[in-house]
C-alpha positions in Angstrom: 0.0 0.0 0.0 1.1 3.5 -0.5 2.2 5.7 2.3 3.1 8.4 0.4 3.9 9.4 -3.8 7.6 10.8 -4.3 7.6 14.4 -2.5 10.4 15.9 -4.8 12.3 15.4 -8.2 15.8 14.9 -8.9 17.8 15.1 -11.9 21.4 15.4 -12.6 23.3 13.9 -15.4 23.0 10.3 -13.9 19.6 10.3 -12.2 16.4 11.4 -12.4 13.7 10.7 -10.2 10.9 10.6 -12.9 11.9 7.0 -14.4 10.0 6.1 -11.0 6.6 7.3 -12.0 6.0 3.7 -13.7 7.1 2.0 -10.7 4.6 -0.4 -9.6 5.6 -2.8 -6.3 5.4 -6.1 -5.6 4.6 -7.0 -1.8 8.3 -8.2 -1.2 10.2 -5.9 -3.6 13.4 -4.6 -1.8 14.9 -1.0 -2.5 18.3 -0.8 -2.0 19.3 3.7 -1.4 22.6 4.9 -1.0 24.6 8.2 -1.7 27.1 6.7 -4.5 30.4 4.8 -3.2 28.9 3.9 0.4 28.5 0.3 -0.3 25.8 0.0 -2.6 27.1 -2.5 -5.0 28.1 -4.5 -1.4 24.8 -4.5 -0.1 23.4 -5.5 -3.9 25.9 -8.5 -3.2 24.5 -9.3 0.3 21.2 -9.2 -0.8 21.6 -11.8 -4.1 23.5 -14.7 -2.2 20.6 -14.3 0.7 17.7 -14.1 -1.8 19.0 -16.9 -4.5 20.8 -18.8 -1.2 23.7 -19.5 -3.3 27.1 -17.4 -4.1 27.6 -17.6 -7.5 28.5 -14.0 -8.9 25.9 -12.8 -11.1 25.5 -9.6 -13.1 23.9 -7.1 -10.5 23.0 -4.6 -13.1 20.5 -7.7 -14.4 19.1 -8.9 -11.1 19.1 -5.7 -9.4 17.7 -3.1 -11.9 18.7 0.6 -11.1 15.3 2.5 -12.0 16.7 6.1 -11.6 19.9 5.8 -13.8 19.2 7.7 -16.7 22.4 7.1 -18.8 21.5 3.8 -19.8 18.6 4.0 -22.4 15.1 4.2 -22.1 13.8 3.5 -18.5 10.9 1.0 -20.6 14.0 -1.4 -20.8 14.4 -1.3 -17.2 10.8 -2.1 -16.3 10.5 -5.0 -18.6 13.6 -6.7 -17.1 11.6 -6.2 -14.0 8.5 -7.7 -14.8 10.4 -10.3 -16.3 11.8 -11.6 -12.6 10.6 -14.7 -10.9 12.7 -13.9 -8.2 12.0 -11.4 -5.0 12.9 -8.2 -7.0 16.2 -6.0 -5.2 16.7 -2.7 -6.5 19.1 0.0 -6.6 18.5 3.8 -6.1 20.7 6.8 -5.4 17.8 9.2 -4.8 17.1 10.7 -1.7 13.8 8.6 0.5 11.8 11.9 -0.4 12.6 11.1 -4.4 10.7 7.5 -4.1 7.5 6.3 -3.3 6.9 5.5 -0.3 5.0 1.8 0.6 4.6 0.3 3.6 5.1 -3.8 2.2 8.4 -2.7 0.4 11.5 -3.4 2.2 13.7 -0.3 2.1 18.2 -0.9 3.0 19.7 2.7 3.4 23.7 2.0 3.5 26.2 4.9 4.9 29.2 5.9 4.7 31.4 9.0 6.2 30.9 11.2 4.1 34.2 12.0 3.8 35.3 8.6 2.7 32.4 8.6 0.3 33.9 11.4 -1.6 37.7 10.2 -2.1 36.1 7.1 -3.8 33.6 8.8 -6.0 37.0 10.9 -7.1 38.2 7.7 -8.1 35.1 6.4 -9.7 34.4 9.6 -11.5 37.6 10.4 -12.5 37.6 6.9 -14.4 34.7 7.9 -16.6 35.4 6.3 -20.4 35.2 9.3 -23.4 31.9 7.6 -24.4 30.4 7.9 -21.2 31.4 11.5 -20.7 30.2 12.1 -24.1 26.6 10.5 -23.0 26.7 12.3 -20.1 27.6 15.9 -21.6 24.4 15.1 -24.1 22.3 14.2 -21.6 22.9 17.4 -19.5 22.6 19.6 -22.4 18.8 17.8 -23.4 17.9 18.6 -19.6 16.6 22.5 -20.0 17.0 21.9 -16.3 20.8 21.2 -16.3 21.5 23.0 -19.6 25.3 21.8 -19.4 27.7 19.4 -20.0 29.0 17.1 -17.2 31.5 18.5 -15.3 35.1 17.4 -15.8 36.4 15.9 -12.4 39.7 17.8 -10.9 43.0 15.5 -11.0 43.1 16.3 -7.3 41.1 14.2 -4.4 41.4 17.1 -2.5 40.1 19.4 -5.3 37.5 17.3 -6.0 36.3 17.5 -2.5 35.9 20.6 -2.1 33.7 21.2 -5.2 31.7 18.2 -3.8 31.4 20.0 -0.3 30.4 23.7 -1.6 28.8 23.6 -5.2 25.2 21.9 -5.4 23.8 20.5 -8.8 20.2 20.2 -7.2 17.8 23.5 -6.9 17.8 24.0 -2.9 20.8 22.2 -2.4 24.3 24.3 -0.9 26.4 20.8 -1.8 27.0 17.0 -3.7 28.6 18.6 -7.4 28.4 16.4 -9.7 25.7 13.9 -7.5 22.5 14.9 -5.6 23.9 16.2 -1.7 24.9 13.5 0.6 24.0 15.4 3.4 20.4 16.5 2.5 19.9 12.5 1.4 21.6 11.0 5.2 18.8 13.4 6.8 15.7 12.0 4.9 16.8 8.1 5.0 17.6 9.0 8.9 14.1 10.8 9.5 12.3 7.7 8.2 14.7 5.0 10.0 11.9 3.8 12.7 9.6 2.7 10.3 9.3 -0.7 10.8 10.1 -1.4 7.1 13.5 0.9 6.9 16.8 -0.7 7.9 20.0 1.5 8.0 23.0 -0.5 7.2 26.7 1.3 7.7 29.6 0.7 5.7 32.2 0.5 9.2 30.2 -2.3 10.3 30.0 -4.1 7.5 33.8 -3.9 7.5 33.9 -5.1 10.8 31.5 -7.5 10.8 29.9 -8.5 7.8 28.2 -12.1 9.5 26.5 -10.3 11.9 25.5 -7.7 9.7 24.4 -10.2 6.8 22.6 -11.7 9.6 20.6 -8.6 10.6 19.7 -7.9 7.2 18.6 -11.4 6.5 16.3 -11.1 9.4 14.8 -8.0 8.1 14.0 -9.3 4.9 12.4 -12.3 6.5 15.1 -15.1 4.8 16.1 -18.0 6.9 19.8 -18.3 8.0 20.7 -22.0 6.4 24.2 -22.5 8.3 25.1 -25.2 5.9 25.8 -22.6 3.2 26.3 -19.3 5.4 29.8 -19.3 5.1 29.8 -19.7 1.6 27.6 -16.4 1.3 29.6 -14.4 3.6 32.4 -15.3 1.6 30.8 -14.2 -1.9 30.1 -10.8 0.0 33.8 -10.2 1.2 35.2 -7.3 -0.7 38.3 -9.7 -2.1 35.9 -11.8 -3.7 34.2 -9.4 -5.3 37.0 -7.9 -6.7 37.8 -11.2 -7.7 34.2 -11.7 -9.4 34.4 -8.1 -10.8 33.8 -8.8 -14.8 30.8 -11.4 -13.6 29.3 -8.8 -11.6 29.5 -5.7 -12.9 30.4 -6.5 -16.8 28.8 -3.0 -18.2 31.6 -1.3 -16.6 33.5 -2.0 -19.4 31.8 0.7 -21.0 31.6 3.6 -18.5 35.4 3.2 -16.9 38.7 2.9 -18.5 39.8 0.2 -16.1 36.6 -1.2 -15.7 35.8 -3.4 -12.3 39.8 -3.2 -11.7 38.8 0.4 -11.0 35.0 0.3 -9.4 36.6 -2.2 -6.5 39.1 0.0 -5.9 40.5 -0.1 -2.1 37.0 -0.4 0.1 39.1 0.9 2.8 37.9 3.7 6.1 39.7 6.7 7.2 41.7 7.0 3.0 40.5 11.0 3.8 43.5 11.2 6.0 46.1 11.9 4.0 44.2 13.7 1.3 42.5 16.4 3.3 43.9 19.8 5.0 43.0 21.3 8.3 40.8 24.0 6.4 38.9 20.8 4.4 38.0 18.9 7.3 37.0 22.3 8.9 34.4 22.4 6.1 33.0 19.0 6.8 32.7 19.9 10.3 30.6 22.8 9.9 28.8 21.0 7.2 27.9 18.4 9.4 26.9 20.9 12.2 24.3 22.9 9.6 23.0 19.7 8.8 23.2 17.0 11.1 21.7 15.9 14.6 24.6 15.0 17.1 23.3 11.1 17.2 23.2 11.2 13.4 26.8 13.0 13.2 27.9 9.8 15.6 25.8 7.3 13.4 27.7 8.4 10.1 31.1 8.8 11.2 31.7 5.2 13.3 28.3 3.1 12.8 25.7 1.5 14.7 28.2 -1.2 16.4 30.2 2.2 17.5 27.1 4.8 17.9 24.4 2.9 18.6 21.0 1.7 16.9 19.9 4.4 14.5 15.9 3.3 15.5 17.1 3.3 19.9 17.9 7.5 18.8 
């Protein structure tokens, strides 16, 4: 049932809120929403070796459709894939919760990252972009009467990159989150809606730090059995060095989009890289950043994670 239609509309040169207008749910359907590079293709992972209960690498971009993505072709492609799974449907999104409809028998997985970690990754992703796909992204922006420009050209620098991420928005309202929709306005809407019995907030930390009890916790929210015959085996095919190792199977369009394809995309997976690319004065940003925007138990929540912080829905 519908709690609630999509409140606002996003579009930037890789989403756009609007392919969701079609969308219609099944009872079980499961929406994976992240910011980009705070484990979204790891939870997509997660998710297929607990639905199919097996941990053979598959292509995500086939069993876990990604509605919003606009460079892709036409979004009629994407829902006929859809209908054409016999399996509980997963599916990825980076818009903000107030971007999708809201329904009270889907099962929505927010995954989060420090922000600051989130952006020395997307430098890496971005910065990786093939000619082609910059070219499909520069026409795309300049279709858009509401972009009206090409894609902007990511800095050599991490650091440089960072701070055009931290002070230039792309999204009307927006003070942040060049060339993606604002991580900070999107952590406040998934963390407004995290006591709903049918949101479950994930964090990247504990996943790194304890990725069978966090497969476990997001097993039991989707209602899937633990069978500890094969558990191990799907903890396994969710560990970052096998993914890396089953890059081309799982993520064989980037081929296309990056120069070094999945060599690239699973890229380090590490916490705390920020370190030794940021100044005094950048982290300064962040922290006023973070004090416009954030509560202090959401501040805590993004920084360390729930096995650090606490449970999101017990603040």
């Amino acid at each position: 049932m519908l709690v609630r239609p999509a409140l606002k509309e996003y579009r930037t040169w890789t989403t756009d809120s609007r392919r969701w207008s079609l969308y219609s749910p099944r009872p079980d359907d499961i929406v994976i929403g992240t910011s980009p590079k705070c484990g979204t293709t790891w939870t997509q992972q997660i998710v297929s070796s607990l639905v199919f209960q097996d941990p053979r690498a598959r292509s995500i971009s086939d069993i876990s459709p990604w509605i919003d993505r606009r460079f892709a072709g036409p979004v009629s492609a994407t829902y006929a894939l859809m209908a054409a799974q016999r399996h509980r449907r997963f599916i990825k999104t980076h818009l903000p919760i107030d971007g999708l409809p809201l329904y009270d028998d889907v099962r929505y997985i927010h995954v989060a990252r420090d922000g600051r970690d989130a952006a020395i990754s997307m430098h890496n992703h971005f910065s990786g972009y093939s000619k082609a796909n910059l070219d499909n992204l520069d026409r795309i922006g300049l279709e858009d009467p509401i972009i009206a420009e090409p894609y902007p050209r990511v800095p050599d620098s991490a650091a440089d990159f960072y701070r055009r991420w931290i002070s230039t928005p792309v999204v009307p309202g927006s003070s942040d989150g060049s060339p993606t929709i604002s991580y900070f306005d999107l952590e406040v809407g998934y963390w407004n809606e995290r006591r709903r019995r049918n949101v479950l907030l994930v964090h990247y930390n504990d996943l790194k730090a304890d990725l069978d009890g966090e497969m476990r916790r997001i097993s039991t929210f989707l209602d899937i059995p633990v069978n500890e015959d094969i558990w191990p085996s799907l903890v396994n095919a969710a560990s970052f060095e096998s993914m890396r190792a089953a890059g081309d199977e799982l993520m064989p369009l980037l081929k296309k989009t990056l120069a070094d394809g999945a060599d690239r995309f699973f890229h380090k997976g590490t916490i705390g890289r920020w370190r030794d690319v940021l100044t005094e004065s950048d982290l300064a940003l962040y922290e006023e950043k973070v004090r416009q925007k954030f509560s202090s138990p959401l501040a805590a929540w993004l920084e360390r994670g729930r096995l650090v912080a606490g449970d999101p829905k017990q603040t």
